[in-house]
C-alpha positions as CSV (number, residue, x, y, z in Angstrom):
1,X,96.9,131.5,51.1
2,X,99.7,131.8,53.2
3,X,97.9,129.6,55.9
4,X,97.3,126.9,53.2
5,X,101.5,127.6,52.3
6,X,102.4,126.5,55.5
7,X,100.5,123.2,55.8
8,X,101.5,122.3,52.6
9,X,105.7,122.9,53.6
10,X,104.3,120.9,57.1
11,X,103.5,117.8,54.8
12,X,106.7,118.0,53.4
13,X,108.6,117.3,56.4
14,X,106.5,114.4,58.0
15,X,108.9,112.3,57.1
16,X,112.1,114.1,58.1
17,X,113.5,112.8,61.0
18,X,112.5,114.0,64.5
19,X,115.2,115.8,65.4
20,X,115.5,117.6,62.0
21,X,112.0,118.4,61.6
22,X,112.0,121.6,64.1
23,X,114.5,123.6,62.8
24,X,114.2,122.5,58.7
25,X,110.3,123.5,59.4
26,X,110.9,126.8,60.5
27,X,113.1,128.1,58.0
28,X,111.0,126.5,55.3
29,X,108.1,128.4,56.6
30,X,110.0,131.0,56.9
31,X,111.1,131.4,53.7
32,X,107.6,130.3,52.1
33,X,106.2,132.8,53.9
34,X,108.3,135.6,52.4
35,X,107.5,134.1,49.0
36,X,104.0,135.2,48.8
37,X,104.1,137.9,50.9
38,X,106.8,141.1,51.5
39,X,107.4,144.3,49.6
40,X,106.8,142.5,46.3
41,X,104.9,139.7,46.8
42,X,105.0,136.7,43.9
43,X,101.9,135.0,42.6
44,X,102.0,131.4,42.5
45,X,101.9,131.6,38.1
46,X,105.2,133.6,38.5
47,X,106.7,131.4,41.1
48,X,106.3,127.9,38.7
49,X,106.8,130.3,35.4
50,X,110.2,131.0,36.8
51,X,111.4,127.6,37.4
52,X,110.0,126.4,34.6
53,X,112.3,128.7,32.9
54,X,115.4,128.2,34.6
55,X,114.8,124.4,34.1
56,X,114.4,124.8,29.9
57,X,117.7,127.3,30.5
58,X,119.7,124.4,32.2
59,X,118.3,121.8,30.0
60,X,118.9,123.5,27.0
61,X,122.5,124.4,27.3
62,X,123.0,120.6,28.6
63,X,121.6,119.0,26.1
64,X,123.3,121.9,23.5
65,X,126.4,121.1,24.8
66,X,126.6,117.4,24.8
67,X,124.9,116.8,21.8
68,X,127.8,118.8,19.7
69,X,130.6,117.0,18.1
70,X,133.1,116.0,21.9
71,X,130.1,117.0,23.8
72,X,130.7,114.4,26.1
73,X,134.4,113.0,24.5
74,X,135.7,116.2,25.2
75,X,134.2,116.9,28.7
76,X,134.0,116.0,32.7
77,X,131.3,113.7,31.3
78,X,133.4,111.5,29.3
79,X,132.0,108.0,28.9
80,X,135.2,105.8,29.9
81,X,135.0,101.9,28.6
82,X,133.2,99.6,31.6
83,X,135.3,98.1,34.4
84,X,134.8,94.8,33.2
85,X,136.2,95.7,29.7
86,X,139.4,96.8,31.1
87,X,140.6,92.9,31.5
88,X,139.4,92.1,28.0
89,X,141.1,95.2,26.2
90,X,144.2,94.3,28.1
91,X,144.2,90.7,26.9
92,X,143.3,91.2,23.1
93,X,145.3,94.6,22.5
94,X,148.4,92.4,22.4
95,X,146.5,90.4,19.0
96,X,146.7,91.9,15.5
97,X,144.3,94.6,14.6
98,X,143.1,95.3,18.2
99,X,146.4,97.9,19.0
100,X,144.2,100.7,19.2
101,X,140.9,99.1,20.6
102,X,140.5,101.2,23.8
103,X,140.9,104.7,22.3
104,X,138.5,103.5,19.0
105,X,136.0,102.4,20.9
106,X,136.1,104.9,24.0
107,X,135.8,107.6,21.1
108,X,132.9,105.9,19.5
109,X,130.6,105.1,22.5
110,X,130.7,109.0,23.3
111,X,129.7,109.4,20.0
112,X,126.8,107.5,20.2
113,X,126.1,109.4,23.9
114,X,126.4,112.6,21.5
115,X,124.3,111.3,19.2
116,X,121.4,110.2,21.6
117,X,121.6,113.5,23.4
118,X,119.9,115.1,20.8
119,X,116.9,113.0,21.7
120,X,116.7,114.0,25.5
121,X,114.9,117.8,24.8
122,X,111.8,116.4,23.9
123,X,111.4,114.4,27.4
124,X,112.7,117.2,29.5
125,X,110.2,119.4,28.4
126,X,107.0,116.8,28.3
127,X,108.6,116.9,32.4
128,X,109.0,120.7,32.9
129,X,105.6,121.3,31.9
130,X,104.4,118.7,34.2
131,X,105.8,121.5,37.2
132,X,102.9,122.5,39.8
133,X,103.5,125.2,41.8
134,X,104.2,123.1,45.0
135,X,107.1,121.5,43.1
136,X,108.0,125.1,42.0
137,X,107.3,126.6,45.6
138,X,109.9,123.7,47.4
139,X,112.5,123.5,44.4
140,X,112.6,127.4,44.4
141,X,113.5,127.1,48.2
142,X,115.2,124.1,48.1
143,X,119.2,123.1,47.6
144,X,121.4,124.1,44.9
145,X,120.7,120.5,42.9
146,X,117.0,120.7,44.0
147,X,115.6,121.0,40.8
148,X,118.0,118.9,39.3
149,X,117.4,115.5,41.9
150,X,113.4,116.4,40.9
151,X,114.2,115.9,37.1
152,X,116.2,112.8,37.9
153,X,113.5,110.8,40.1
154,X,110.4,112.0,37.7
155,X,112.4,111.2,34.2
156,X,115.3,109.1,34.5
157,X,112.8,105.8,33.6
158,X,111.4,107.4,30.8
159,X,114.5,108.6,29.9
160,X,116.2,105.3,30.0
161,X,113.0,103.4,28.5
162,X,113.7,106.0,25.5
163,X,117.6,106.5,25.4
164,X,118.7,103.3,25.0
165,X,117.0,102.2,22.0
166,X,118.6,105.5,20.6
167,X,122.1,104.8,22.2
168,X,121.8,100.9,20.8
169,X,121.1,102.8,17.0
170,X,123.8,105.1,17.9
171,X,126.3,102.5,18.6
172,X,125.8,100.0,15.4
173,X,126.2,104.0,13.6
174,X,129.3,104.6,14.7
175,X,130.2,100.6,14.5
176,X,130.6,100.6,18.0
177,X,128.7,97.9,18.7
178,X,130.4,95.9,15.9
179,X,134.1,96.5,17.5
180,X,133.1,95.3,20.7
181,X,131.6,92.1,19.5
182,X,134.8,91.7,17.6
183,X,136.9,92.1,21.2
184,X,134.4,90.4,23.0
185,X,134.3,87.2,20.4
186,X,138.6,87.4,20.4
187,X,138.9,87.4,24.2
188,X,136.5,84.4,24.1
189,X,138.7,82.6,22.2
190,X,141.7,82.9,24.4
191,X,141.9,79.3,26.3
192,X,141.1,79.4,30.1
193,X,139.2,83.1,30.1
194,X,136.2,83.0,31.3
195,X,133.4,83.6,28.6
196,X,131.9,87.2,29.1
197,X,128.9,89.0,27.2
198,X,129.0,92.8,29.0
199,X,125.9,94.8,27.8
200,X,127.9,98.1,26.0
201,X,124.6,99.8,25.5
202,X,122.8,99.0,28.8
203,X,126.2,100.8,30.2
204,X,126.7,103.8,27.5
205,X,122.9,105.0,28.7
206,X,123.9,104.8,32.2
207,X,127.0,107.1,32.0
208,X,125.2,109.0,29.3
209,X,122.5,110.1,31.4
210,X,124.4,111.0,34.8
211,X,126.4,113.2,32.5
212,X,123.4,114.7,31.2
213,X,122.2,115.1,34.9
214,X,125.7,116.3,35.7
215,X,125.9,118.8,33.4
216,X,122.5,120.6,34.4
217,X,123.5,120.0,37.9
218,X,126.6,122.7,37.4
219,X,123.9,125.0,35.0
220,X,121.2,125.1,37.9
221,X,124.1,125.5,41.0
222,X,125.0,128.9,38.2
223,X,121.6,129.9,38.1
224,X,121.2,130.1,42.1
225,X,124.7,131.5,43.0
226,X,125.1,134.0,39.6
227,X,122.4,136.8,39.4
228,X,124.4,137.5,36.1
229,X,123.0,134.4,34.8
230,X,119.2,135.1,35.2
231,X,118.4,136.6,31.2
232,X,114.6,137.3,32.3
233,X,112.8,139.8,34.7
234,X,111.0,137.0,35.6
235,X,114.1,134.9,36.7
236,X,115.5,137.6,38.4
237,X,112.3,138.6,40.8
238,X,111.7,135.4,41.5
239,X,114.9,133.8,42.0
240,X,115.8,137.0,44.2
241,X,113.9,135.6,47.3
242,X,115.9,132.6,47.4
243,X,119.3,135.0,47.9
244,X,117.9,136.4,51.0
């Protein structure tokens, strides 16, 4: 087993540049080593059981969070309005009825990011159970965002090809998307601008998203550093060789 451990952590690395191959290798081998072996050793179901579990923990208190009423409005994840809107609000705030555009609509397309976060669970988990153990083995050992940057390259299509047909509902719920074509149409009607049609819910998905990956960013960086934070033996045993 641990013979087969180590050619499997050599794959991993045949990419890594030369000069960074020696010395990553070694303590990766190291560390795999110590995985399945030592006073206690860990069986490759508890190894993937773990981070399977830390995963749902760090998904589910992202998606809790974000998903509640200022979830994202109230938050570090706060969905500001595009760059290129800044030129249009600043040209039709000065017309009747559009005082208050920026702070209506910046308040509305985080509701619709609220609103669509409640959808995300369903995908996170279809890719959670999708975990082998070699995932499990080289996230366990990996970086503080490991598991994290392995959600986001195995989900964020999906999770776009899903979430923005739920963040496009979203925004004509919350008449978001009705404001906006009301500023956009008003600016395009002011002589000499240049006529612009900027996607809102292409752009609300975007920022919705790397909030969501944000957010479980900070829970799994917790997870590592906070032994405090590990509410099951399992989590605890396993995520114990990855102190040392």
């Amino acid at each position: 087993m641990t013979r087969l451990l180590l050619c499997f952590v050599a794959l991993c690395f045949l990419t890594a540049p030369a000069a960074a191959q020696i010395g990553n290798l070694g303590k990766l081998a190291d560390k795999a080593q110590g995985v399945l072996s030592g006073n206690t050793p860990l069986s490759q179901e508890e190894v993937g059981t773990a981070l399977k579990q830390a995963l749902d923990q760090g998904v589910g208190q992202a998606v809790t969070k974000l998903s509640a009423e200022d979830g994202y409005l109230q938050s570090p994840y706060k969905i500001l309005l595009p760059p290129e809107a800044q030129s249009i609000i600043s040209r039709v705030s000065a017309l009747p009825g559009f005082g208050n555009v920026e702070q209506d609509l910046t308040t509305r397309i985080n509701r619709a990011a609220e609103l669509a976060a409640r959808e995300a669970g369903p995908i996170f988990v279809d890719a959670i159970k999708g975990l082998t153990f070699q995932d499990a083995l080289n996230l366990l050992m990996g970086e503080n965002d490991a598991a994290t940057r392995y959600l986001e390259s195995n989900t964020s299509l999906a999770l776009t090809g899903k979430f923005q047909p739920v963040i496009r509902t979203a925004l004509d719920e919350v008449n978001a998307t009705e404001i906006w074509r009301n500023v956009v149409t008003a600016y395009n009607k002011i002589p000499l601008v240049k006529k612009t049609e900027p996607e809102l819910d292409v752009y609300v998905t975007d920022r919705a998203l790397a909030g969501m990956f944000g957010l479980i960013e900070v829970k799994e960086t917790e997870l590592r550093q906070n032994p405090a934070l590990r509410n099951t033996e399992l989590l605890r045993k396993v995520f114990a060789r990855q102190d040392k």
